[in-house]
TORMARTOR-437767 format. One record per residue: x negated, y negated, z negated of N, C-alpha, C in turn. Coordinates in steps of 0.001 Angstrom, whole numbers, plus 524288, in hexadecimal, padded with zeros to 5 digits. Atoms other than C-alpha are relative to their C-alpha. Last residue first. Layout:
REM TORMARTOR-437767
XYZXYZXYZ/...
END
This chain:
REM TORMARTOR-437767
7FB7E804047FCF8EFF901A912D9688804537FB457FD6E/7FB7C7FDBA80016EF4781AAAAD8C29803657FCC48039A/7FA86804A47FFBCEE7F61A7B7D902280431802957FF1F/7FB837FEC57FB9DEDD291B2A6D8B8C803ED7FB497FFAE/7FF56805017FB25ED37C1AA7DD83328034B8017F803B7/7FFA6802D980241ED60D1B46ED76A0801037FB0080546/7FA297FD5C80146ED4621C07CD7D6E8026B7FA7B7FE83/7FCFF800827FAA4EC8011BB8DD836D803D5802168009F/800EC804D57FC02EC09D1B69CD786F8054C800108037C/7FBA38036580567EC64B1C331D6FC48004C7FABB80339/7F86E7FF597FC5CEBF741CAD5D7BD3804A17FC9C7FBB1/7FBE07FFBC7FB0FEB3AB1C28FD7908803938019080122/7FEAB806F7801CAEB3021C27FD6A35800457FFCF80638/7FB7B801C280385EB3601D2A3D6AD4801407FB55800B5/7FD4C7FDFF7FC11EA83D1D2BDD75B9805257FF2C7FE7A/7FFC98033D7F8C0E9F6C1CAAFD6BFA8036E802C1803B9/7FB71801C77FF64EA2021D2B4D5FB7801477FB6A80551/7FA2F7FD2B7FC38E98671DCF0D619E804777FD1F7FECA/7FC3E7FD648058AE8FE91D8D8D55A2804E180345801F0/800597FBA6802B5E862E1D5A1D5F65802BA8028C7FB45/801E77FD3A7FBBCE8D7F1CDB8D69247FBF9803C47FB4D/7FC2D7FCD67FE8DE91CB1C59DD5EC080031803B380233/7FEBC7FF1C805F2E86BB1C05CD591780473804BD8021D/804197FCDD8012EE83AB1BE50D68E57FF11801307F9F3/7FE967FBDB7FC15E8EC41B748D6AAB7FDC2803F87FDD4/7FBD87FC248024CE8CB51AF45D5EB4801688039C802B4/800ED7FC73804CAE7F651AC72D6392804C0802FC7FFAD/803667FA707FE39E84E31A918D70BF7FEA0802F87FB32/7FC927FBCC7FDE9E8F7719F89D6AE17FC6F804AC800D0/7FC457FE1780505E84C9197E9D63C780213802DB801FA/801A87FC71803B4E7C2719744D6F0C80297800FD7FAC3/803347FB277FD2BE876819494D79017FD52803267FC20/7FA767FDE87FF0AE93C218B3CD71DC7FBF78039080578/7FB207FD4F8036CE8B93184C2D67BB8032C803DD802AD/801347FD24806DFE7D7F183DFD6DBB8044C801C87FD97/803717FC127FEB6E81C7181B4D7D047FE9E801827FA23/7FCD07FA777FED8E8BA01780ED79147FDD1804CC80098/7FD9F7FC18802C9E839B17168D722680198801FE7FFC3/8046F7FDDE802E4E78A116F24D7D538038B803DB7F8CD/8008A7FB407FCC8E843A16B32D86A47FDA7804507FB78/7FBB67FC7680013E88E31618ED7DF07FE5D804D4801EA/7FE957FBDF80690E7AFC15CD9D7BED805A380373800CB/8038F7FDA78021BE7AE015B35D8BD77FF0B8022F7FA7C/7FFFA7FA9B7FF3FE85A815669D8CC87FD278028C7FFBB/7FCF57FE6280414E81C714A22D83FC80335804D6802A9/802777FB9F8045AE760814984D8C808029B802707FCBB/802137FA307FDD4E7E941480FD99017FC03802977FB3C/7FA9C7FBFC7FF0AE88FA13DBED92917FC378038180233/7FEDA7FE1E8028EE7AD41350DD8E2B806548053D7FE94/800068048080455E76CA13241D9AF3803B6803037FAD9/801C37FD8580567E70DC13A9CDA2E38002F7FD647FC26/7FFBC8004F804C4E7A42138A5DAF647FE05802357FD36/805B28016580151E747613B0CDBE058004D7FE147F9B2/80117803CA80215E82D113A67DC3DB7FAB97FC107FDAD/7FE3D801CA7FC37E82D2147D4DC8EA800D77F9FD7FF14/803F97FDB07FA7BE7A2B14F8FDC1F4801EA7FCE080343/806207FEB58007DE7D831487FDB4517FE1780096804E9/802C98074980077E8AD21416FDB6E07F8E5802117FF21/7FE018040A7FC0BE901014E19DBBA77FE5C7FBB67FEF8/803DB7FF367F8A8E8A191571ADB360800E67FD69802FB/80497800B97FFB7E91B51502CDA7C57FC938005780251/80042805EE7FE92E9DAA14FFEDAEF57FAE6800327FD53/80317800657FB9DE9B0615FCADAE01800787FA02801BB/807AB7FD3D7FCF2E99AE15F82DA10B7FF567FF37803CE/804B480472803BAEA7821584ED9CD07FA4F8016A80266/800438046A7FEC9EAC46161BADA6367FF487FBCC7FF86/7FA998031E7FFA7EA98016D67DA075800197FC6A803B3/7FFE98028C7FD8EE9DA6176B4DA2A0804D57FD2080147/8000A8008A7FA66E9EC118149D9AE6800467FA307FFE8/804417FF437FA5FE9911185F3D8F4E7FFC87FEE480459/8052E804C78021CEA0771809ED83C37FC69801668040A/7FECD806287FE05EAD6318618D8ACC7FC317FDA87FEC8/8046B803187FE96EA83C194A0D89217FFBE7FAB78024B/8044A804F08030EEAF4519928D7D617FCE37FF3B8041B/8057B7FD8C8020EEB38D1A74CD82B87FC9B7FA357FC4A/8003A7FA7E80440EC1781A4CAD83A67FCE9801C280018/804D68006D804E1EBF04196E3D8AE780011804647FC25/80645800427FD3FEC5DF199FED97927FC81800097FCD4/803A4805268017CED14819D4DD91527FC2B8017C801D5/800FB8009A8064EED66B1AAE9D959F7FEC57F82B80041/8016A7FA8C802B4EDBB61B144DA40C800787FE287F9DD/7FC3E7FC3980264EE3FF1A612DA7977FF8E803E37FDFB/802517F96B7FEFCED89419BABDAAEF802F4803127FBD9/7FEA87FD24805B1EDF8618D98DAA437FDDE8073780231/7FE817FA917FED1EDE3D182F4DB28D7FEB1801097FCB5/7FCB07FD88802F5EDC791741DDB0D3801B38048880364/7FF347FC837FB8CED02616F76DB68E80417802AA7FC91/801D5803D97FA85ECCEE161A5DB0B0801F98066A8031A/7FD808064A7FF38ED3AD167B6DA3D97FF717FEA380461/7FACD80072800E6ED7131778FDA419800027F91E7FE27/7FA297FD2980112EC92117AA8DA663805A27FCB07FBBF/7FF1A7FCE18051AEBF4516F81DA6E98058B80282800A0/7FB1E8010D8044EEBBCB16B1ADB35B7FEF3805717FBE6/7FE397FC56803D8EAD0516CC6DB982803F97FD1E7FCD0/7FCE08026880422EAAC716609DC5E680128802327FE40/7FCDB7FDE6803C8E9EF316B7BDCDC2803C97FC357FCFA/7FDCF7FC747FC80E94B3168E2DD8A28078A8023D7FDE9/8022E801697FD6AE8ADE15DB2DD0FC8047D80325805B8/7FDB68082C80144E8F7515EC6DC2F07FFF98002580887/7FBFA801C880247E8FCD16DDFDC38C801F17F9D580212/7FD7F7FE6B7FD66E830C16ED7DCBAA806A07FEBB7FFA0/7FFD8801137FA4CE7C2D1675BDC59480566801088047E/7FC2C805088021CE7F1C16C7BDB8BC802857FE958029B/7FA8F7FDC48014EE7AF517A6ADBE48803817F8837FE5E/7FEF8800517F955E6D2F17365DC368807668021E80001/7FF42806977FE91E6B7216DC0DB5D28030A800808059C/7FB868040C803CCE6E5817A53DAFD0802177FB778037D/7FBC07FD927FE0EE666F183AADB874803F27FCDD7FD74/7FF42801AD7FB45E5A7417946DB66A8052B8019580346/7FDCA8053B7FE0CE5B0717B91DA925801FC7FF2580596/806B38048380119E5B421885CDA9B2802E37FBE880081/7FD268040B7FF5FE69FE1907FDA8F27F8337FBCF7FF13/8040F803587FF19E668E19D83DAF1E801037F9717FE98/8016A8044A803BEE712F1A36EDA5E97F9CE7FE4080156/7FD18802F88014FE786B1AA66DB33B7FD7E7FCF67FBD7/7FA7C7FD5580218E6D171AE7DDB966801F77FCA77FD54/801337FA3B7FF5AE606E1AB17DC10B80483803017FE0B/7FD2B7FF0C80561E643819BD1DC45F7FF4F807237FF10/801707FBDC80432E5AB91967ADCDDA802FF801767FAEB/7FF947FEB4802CFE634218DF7DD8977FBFC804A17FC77/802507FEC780445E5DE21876CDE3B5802FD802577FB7A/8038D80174803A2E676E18008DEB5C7FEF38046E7FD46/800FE805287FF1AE7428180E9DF4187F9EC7FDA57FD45/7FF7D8007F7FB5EE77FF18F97DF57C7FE137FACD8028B/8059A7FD357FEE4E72021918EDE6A67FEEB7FFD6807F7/80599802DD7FF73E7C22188C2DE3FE7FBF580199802BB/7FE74804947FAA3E888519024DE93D7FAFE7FBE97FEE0/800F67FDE97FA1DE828119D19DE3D98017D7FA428048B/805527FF5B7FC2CE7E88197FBDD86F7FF847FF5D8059A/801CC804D47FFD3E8D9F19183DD42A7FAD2801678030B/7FFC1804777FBF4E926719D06DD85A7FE8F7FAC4800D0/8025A7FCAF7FB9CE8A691A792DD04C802857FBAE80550/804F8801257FE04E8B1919E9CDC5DF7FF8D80140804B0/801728053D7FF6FE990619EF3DC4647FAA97FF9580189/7FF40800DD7FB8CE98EA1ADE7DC58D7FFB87FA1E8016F/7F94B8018E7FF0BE90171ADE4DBB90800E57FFBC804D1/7FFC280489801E9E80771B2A2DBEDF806917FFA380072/804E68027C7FE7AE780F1BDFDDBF8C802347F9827FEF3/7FFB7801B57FCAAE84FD1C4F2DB9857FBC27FCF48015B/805D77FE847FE1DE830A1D012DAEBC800BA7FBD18074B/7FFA7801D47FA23E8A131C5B4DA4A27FABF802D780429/7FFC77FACF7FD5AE89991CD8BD95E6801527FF2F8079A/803497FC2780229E821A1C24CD8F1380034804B680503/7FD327FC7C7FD17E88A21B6D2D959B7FEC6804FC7FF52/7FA56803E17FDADE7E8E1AE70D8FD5802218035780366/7FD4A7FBCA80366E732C1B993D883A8060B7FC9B801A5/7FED98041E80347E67E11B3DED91748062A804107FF97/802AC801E680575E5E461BE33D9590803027F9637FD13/7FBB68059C8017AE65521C518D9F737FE127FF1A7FAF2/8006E803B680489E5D081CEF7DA5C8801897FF5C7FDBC/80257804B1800CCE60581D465DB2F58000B7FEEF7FBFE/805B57FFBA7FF91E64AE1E13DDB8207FC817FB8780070/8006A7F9B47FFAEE73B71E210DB2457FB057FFED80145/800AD7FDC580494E72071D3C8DB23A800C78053A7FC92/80618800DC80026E73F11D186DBFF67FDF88009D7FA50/801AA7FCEE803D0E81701D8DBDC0CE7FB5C7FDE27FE4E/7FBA57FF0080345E88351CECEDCAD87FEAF803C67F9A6/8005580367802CEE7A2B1CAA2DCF638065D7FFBD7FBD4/803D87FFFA80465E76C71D76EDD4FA800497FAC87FA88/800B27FC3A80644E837E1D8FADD9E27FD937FF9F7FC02/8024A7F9A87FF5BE83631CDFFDE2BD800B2801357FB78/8027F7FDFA8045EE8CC41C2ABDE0657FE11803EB8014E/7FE317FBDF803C2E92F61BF68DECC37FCE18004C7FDAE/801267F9507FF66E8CE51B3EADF45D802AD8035A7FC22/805767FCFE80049E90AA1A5A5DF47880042803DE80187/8033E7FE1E7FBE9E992C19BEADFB2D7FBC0802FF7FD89/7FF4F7FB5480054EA20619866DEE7A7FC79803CB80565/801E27FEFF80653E9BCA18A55DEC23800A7806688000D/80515803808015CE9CE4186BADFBEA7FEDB803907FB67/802AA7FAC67FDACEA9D518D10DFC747FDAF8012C7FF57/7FE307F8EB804DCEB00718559DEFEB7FCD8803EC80457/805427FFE78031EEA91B17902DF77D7FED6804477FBE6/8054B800DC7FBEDEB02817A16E050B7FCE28029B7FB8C/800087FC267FE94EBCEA17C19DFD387FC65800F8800FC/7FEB37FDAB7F9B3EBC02170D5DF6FB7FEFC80509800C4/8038E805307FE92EBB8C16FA7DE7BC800948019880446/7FB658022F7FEA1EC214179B2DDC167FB347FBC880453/8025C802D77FE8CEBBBC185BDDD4DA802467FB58803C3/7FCE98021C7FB76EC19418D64DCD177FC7A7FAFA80057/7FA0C7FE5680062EBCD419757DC1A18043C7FE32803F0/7FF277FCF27FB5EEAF4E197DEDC787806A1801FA8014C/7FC897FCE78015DEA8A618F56DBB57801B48022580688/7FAB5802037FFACE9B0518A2ADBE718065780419800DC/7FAAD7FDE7802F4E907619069DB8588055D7FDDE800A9/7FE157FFD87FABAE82B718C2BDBE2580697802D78019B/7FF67804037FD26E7C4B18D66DB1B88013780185805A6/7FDFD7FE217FB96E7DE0196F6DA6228013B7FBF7803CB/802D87FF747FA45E78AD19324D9AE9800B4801C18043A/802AA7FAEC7FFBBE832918E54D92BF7FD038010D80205/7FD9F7FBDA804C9E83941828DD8DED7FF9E8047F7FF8B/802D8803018047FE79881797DD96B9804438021D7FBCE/803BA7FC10800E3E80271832ADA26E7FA6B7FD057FB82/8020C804D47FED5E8F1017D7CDA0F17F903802277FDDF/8034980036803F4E958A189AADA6397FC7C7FA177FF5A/80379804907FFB9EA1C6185AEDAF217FBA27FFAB7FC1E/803D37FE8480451EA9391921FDA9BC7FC627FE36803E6/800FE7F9798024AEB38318C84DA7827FE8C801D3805CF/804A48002A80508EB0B517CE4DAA378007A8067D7FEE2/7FDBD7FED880883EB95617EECDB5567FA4E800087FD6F/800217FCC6800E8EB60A1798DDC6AD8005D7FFA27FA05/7FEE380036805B5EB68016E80DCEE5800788071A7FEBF/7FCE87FC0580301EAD3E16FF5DD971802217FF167FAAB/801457FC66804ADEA6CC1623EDDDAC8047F803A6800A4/7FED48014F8067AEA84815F78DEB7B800A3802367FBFE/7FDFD803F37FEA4EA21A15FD8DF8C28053A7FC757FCD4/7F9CC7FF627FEC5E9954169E1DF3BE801987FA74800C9/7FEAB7F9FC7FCEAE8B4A16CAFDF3548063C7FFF480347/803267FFA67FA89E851A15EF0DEEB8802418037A80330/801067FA5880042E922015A92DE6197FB987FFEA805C9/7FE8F7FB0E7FC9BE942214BAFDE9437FDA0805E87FE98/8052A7FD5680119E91171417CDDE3280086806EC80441/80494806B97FDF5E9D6D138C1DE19F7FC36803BE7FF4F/8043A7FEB07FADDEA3CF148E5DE0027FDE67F9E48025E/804728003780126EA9161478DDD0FE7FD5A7FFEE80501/800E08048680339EB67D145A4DD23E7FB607FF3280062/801AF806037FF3CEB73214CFBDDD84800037FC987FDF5/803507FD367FBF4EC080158C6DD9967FE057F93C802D9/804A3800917FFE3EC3B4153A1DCB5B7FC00801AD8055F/801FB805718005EED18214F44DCE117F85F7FE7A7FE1A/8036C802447FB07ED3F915D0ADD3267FF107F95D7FF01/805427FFC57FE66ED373162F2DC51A7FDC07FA9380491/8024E8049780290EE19F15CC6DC2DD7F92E8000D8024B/80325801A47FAC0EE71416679DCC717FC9F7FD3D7FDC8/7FE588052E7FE5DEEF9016E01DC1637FA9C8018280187/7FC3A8016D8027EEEF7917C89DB955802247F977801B9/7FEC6803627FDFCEE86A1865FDC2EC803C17FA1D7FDF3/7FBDF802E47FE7FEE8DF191BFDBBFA7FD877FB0B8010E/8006A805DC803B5EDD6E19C22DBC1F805637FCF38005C/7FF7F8002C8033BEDDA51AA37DBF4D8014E7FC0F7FBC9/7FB277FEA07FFB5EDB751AA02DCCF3802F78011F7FA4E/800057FE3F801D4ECF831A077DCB3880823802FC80079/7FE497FEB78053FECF3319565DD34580185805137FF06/801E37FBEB80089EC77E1902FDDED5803FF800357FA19/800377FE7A805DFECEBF1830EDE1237FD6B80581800C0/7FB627F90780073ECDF717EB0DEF8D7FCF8800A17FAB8/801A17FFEC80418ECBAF170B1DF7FB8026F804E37FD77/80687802A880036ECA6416EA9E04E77FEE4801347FC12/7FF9A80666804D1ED572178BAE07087FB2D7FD7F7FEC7/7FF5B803DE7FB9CED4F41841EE11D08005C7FBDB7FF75/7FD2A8060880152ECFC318EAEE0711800D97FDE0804AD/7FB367FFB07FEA0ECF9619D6BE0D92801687F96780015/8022D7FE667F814EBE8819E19E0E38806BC7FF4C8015B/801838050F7FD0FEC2271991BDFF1E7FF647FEDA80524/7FCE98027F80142EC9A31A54BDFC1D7FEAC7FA1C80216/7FD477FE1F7FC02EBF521AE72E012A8041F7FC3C80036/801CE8027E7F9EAEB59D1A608DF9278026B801D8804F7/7FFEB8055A7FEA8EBC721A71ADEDA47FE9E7FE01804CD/7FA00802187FF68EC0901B583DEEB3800137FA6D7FFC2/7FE6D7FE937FCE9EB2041B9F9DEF71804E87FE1B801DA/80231802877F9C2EAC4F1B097DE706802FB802B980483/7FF37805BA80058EB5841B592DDB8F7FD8F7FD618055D/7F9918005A7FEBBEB4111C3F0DDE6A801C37FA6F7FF44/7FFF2800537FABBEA4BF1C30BDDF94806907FE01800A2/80278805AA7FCDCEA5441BB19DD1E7802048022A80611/7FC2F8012E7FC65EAEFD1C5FEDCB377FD267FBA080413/803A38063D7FD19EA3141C952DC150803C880243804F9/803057FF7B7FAA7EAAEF1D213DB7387FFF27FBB6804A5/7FE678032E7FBC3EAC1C1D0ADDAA7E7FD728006D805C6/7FAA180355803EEEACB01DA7FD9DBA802A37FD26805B9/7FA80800A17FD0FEA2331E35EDA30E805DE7FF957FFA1/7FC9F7FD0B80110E99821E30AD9775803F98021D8028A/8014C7FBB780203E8E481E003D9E3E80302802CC7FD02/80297800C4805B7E943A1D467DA5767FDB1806497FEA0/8051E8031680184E97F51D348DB3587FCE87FE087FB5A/80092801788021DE9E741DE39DB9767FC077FC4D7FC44/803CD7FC7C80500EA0031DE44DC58E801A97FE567FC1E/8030F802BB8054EEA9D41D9C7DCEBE7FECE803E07FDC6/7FF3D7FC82804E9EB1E51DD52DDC447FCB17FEEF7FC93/804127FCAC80024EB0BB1D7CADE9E47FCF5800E37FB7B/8029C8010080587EBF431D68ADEAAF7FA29802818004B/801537FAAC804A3EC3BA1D5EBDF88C7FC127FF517FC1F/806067FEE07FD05EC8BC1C6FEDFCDF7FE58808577FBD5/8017A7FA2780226ED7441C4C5DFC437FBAF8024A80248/805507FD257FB5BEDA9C1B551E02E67FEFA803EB7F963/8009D7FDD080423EE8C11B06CDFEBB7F88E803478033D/8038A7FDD97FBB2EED091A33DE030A7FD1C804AF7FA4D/7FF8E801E57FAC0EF90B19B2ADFDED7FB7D8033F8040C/804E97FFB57FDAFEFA4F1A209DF00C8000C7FD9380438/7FE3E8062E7FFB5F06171A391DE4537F99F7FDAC8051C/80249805818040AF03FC1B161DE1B77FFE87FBE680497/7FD94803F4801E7F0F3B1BAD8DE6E67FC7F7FB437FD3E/7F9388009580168F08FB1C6C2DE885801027FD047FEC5/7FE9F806997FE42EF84E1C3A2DE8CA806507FFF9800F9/7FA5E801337FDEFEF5DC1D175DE4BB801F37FA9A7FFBD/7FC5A8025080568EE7241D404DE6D5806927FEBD80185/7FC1F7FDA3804CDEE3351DD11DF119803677FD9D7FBD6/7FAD47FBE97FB5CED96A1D6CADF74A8023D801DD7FC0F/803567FBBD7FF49ED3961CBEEDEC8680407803F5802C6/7FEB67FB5480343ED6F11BD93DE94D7FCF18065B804B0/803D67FBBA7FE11ED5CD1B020DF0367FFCC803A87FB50/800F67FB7D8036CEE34F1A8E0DED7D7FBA38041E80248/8031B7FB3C7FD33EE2E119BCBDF5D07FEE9804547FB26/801FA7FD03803FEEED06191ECDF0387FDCA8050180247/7FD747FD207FD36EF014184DBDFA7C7FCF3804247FB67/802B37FBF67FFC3EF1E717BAADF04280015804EF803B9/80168801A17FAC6EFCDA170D0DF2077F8F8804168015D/7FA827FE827FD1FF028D173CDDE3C77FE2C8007080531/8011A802BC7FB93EF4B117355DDD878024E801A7803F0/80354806A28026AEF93F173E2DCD5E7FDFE800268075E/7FD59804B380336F050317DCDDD1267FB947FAEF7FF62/7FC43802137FC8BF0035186DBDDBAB802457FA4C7FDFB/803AE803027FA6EEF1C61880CDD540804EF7FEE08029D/8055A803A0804A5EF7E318C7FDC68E7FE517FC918056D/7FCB4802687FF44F017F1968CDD1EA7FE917FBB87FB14/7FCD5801567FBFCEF68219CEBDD579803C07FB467FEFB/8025E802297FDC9EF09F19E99DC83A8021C7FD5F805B7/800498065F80151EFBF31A27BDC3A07FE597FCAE800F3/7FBE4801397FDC1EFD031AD3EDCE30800E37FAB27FC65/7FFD3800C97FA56EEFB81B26CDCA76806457FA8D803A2/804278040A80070EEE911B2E3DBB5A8023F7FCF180522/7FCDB8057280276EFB921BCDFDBA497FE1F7FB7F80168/7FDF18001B7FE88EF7721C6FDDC55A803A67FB937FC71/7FE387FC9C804C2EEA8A1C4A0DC51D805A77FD93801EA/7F9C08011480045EE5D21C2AEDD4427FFD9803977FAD8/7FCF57FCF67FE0AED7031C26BDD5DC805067FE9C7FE59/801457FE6780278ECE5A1B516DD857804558060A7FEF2/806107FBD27FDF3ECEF51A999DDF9C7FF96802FA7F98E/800F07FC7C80314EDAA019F35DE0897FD66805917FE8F/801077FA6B7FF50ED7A01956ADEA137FFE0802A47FAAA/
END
């Protein structure tokens, strides 16, 4: 399933990225009334009405597309007829099948919720002992039975109040500075499909306590397979580089998440879980509180906005 709106270059590669690496694919294009679907490469086309985005920072730079993402995934999935179904990004390419040699590598230790792990990208798979931000799994594509993509996407629309929640709330940690969202859209689905199964206390996006850590690890190792862009999951995001802001030291690779996997799910504390552990600890000093200062050096001299759009001129892909 390809989910998301129709660009008129991105779109049709994408398409035809999913015809070539999974020839025998049936290709479900969920998109938006109106859009112009002319000639793209598709086997089933479901057009749900757009139920339209805020903005979600204080500068209004980016806007929070979450309802419009749940909305067209789960109309799209209510179409699937396959046991098994890719969620992917209409923007992305598709570059080989290789991934599927990790679906069930890991399930002797059975997932509690699902009937098998979700593979899914290290971008922007936050790893929440680097940054703080826990419960952060990426949203760029998601891949595992059909049954269990429903399951995970079965929530509620984003209310308002929590799309702006920092317009009349607080925010006393300076991570994501200008974010007025109660919580990422990643978060907001990972919660909502936990919070349907267990307990959760998380109050906003940098609730990262201990306990929100361990239970985020958990979760990962325990529900989740995290590949690494363009090796164990080879695709390619056509807008820019994925890493044109510098945040590869923060996420949640796949080296890491085999580490969660022998920890929560194995019961391993043997010397490979402390020695992630320091890794973790330096990554978090060289490539958060160092970076943040300099942000924030930056950010008052007014050159912080400058070094982002240079960021994101610079990581554009060239055809």
């Amino acid at each position: 399933m390809v989910q998301g709106g129709v660009h008129p270059e991105y779109t049709p590669l994408c398409l035809r990225s999913v015809r070539t690496a999974l020839p025998g694919a049936v290709i479900l294009l969920s998109t938006w009334e109106g859009a112009d679907c002319r000639g793209l490469d598709y086997d089933k086309l479901v057009q749900s009405r757009d139920p339209g985005a805020v903005y979600s920072d204080t500068e209004g730079r980016v806007l929070n597309n979450f309802n419009r993402q749940l909305v067209s995934t789960r109309a799209g999935l209510e179409r699937v007829e396959t046991p098994y179904c890719m969620k992917l990004r209409s923007d992305m390419l598709l570059l080989d099948s290789s991934f599927l040699r990790f679906f069930g590598r890991y399930d002797a230790v059975p997932p509690p919720y699902l009937e098998n792990r979700i593979l899914l990208l290290d971008f922007y798979t936050r790893n929440p002992r680097v940054l703080p931000v826990p419960f952060h799994p990426s949203d760029w594509l998601t891949f595992g039975r059909t049954a269990d993509l429903r399951r995970y996407y079965d929530i509620p629309l984003q209310p308002e109040e929590e799309r702006r929640w920092f317009s009349a709330h607080r925010k006393e940690n300076t991570c994501f500075p200008t974010l007025l969202m109660r919580y990422a859209a990643e978060q907001y689905f990972c919660l909502g499909f936990l919070r349907a199964r267990e307990p959760i206390r998380c109050e906003n996006y940098y609730d990262a306590s201990p306990e929100n850590i361990r239970r985020t690890e958990r979760f990962f190792a325990e529900n989740l397979v995290v590949l690494d862009y363009g090796r164990q999951m080879n695709v390619r995001f056509q807008k820019r580089h994925p890493n044109y802001l510098g945040d590869r030291p923060n996420l949640l690779h796949h080296r890491d998440w085999r580490n969660l996997y022998r920890r929560y799910c194995r019961g391993d504390t043997s010397l490979f879980w402390r020695t992630y552990l320091f890794r973790c600890r330096m990554r978090r000093f060289v490539f958060v509180t160092l970076r943040r200062q300099a942000l924030d050096f930056l950010g008052r001299v007014g050159l912080r906005e400058g070094l982002r759009r240079l960021c994101e001129k610079m990581g554009r892909v060239r055809p």
